[in-house]
DSSP file (Angstrom, degrees, kcal/mol; ACC not computed):
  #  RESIDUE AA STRUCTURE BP1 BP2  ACC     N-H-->O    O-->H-N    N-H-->O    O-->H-N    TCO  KAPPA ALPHA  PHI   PSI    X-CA   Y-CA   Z-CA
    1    1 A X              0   0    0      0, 0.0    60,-0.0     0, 0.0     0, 0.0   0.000 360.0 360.0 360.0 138.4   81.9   67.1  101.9
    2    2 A X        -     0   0    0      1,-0.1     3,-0.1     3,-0.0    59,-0.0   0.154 360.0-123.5 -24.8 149.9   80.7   67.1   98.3
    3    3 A X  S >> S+     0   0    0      1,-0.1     4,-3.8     2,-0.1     3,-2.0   0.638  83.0  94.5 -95.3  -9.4   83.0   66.4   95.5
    4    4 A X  H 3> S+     0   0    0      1,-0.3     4,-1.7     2,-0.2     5,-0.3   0.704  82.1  43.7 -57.7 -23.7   82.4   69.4   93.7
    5    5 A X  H 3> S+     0   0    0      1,-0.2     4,-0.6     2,-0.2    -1,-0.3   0.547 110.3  55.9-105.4  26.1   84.7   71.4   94.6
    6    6 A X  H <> S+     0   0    0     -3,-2.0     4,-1.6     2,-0.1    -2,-0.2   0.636 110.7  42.3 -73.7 -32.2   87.3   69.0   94.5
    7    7 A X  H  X S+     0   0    0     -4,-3.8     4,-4.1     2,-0.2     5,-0.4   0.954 111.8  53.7 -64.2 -35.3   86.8   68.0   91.2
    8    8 A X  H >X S+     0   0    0     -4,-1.7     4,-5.5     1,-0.3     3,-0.6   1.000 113.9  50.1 -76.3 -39.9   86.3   71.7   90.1
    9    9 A X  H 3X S+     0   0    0     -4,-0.6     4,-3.1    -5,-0.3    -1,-0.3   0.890 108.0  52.0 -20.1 -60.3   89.8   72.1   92.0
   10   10 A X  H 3< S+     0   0    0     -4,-1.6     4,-0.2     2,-0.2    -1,-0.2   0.653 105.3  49.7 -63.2 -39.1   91.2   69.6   90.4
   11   11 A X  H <X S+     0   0    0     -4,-4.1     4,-2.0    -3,-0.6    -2,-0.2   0.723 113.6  46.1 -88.4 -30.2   90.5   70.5   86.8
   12   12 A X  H >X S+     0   0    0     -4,-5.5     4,-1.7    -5,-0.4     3,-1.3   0.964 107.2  52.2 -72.4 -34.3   91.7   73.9   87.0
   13   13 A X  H 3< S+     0   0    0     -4,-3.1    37,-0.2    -5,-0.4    -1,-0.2   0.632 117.5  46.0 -75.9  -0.9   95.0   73.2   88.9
   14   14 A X  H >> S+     0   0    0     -4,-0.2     4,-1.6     2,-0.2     3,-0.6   0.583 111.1  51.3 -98.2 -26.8   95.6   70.5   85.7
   15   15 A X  H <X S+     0   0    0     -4,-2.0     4,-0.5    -3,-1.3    -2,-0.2   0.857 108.9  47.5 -88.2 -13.7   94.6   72.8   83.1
   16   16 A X  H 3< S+     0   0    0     -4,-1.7     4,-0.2    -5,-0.1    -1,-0.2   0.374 115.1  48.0 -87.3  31.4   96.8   75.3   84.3
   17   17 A X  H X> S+     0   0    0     -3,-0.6     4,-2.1    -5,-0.4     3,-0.9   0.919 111.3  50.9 -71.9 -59.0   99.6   72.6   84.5
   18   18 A X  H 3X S+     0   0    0     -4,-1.6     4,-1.0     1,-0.3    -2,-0.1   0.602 114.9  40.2 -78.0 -22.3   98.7   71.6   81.2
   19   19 A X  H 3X S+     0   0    0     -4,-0.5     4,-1.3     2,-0.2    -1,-0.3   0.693 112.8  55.8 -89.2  -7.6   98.9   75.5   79.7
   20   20 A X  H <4 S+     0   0    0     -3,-0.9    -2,-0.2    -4,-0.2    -3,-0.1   0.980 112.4  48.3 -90.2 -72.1  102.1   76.2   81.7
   21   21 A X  H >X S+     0   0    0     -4,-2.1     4,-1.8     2,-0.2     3,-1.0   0.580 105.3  48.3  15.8 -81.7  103.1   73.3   79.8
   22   22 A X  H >X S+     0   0    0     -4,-1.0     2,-1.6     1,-0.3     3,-1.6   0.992 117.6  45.5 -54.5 -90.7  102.2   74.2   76.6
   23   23 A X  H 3< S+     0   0    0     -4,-1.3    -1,-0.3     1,-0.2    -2,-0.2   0.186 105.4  59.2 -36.7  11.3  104.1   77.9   77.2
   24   24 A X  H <4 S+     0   0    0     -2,-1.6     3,-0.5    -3,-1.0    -1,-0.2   0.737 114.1  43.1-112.4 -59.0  107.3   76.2   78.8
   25   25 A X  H XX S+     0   0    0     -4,-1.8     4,-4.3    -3,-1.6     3,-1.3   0.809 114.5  46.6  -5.2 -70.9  107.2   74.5   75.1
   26   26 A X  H 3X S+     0   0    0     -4,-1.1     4,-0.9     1,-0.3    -1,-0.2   0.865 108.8  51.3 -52.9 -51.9  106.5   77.5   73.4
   27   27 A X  H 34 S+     0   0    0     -3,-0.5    -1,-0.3    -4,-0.2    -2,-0.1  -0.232 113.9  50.9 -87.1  33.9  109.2   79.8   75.1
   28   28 A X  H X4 S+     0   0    0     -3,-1.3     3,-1.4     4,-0.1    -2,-0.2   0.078 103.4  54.7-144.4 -56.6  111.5   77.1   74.3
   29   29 A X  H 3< S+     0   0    0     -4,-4.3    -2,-0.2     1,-0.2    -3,-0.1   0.824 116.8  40.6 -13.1 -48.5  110.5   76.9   70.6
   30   30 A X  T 3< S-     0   0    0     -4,-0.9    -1,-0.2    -5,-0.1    -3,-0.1   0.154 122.1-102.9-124.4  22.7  111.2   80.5   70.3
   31   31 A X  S <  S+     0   0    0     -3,-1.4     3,-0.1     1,-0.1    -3,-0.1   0.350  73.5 136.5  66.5  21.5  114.1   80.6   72.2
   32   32 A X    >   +     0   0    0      1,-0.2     3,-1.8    -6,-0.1     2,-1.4   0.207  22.7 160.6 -23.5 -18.3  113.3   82.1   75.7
   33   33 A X  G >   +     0   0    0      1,-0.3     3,-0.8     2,-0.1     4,-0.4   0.312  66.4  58.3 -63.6 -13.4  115.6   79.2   77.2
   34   34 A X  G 3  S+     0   0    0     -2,-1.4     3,-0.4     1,-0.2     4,-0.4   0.911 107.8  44.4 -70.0 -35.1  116.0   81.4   80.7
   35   35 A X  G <> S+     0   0    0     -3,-1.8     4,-0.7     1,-0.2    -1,-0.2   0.236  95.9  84.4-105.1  41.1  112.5   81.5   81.3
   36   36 A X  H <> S+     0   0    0     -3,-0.8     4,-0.6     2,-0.2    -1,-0.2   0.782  92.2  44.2 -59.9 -54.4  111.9   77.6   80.5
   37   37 A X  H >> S+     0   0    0     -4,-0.4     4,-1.5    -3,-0.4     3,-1.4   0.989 108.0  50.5 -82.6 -62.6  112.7   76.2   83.6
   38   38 A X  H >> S+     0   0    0     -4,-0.4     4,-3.2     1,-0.3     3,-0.8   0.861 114.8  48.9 -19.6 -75.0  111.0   78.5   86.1
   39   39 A X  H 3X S+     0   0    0     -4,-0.7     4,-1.2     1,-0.3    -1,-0.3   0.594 116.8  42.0 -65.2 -17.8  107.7   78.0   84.0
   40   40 A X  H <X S+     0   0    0     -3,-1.4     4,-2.2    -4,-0.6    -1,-0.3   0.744 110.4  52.0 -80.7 -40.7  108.1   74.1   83.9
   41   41 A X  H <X S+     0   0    0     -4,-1.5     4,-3.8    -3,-0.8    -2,-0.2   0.942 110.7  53.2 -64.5 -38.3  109.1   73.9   87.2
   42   42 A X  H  < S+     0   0    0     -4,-3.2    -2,-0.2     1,-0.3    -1,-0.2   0.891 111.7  45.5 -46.1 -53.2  105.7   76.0   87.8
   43   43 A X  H  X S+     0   0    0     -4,-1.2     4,-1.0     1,-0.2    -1,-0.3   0.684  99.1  64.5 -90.4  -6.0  103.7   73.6   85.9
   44   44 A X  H >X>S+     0   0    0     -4,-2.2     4,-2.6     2,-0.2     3,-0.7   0.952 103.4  54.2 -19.2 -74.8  105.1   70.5   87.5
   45   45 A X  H 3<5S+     0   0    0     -4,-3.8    -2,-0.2     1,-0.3    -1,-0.2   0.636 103.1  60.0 -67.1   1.2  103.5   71.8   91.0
   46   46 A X  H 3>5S+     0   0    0     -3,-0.2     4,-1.1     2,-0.1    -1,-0.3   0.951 101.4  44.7 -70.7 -50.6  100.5   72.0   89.4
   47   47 A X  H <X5S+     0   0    0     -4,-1.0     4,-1.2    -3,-0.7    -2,-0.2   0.715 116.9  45.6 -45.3 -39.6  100.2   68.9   88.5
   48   48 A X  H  <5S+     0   0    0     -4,-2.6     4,-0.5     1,-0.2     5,-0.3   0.682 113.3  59.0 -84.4   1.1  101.3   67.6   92.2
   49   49 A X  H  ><S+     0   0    0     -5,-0.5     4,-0.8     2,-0.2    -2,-0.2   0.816 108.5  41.0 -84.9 -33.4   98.8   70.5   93.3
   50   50 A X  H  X S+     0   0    0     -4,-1.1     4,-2.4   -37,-0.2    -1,-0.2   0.852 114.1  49.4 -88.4 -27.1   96.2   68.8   91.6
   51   51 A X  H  < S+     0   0    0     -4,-1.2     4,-0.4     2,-0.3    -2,-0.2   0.432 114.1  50.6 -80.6 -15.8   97.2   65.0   92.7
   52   52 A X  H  > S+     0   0    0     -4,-0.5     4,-2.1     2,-0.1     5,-0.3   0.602 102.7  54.3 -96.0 -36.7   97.4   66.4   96.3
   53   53 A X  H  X S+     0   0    0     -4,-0.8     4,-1.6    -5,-0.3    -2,-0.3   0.986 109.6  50.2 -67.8 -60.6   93.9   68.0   95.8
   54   54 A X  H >X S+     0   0    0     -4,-2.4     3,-2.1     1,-0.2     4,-1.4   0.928 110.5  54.7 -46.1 -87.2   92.6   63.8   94.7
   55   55 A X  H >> S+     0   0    0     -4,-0.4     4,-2.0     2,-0.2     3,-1.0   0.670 108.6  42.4 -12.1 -78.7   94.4   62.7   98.0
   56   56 A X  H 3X S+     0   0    0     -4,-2.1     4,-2.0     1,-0.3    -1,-0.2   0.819 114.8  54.2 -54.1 -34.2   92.4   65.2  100.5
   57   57 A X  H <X S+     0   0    0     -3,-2.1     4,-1.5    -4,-1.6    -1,-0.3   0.886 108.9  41.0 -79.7 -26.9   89.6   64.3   98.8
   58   58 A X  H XX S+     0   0    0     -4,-1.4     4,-1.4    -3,-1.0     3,-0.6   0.992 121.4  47.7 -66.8 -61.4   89.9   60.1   99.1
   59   59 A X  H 3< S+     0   0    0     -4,-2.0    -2,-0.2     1,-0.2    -3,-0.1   0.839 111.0  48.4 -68.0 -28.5   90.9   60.9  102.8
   60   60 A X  H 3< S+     0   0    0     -4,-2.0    -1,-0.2    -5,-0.4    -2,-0.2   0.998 112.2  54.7 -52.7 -54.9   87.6   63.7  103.2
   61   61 A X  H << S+     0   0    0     -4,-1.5     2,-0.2    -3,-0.6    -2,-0.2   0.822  95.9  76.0 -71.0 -56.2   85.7   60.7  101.8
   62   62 A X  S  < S-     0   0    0     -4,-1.4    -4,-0.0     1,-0.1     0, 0.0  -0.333  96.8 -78.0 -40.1 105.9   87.0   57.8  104.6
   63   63 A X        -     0   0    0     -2,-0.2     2,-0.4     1,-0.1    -1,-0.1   0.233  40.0-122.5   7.3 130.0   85.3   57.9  108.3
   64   64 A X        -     0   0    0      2,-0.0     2,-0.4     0, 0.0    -1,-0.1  -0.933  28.8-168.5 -93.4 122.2   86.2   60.2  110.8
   65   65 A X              0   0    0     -2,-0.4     0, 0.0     1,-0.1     0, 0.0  -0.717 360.0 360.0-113.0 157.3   87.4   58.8  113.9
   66   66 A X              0   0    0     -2,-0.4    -1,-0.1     0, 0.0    -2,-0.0   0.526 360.0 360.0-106.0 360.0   88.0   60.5  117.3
């Protein structure tokens, strides 16, 4: 398989890590703190969402054997 749509995969599900991020900041700045965690936790799993998407794609990339 191509790598495009892993890359393109890959960039969104780390740039919305990286805005969840930002807002978990933000709402904690201005003094949200209940919905801090929930929105952190959110953008945590982006990040492993996007680091799981690099994985599938080195393992697409490898021989297939029967």
């Amino acid at each position: 398989m191509t790598k495009g749509p892993f890359v393109a995969m890959t960039a969104a599900t780390a740039a919305l890590g990286t805005a969840l991020g930002s807002l978990a900041l933000q709402l904690r700045a201005d003094g949200y703190e209940p919905y801090v965690e929930s929105v952190a936790t959110f953008s945590v799993l982006m990040y492993i969402t996007a680091a799981l998407v690099v994985v599938a794609w080195v393992r697409d990339g490898r021989p297939h054997a029967n």
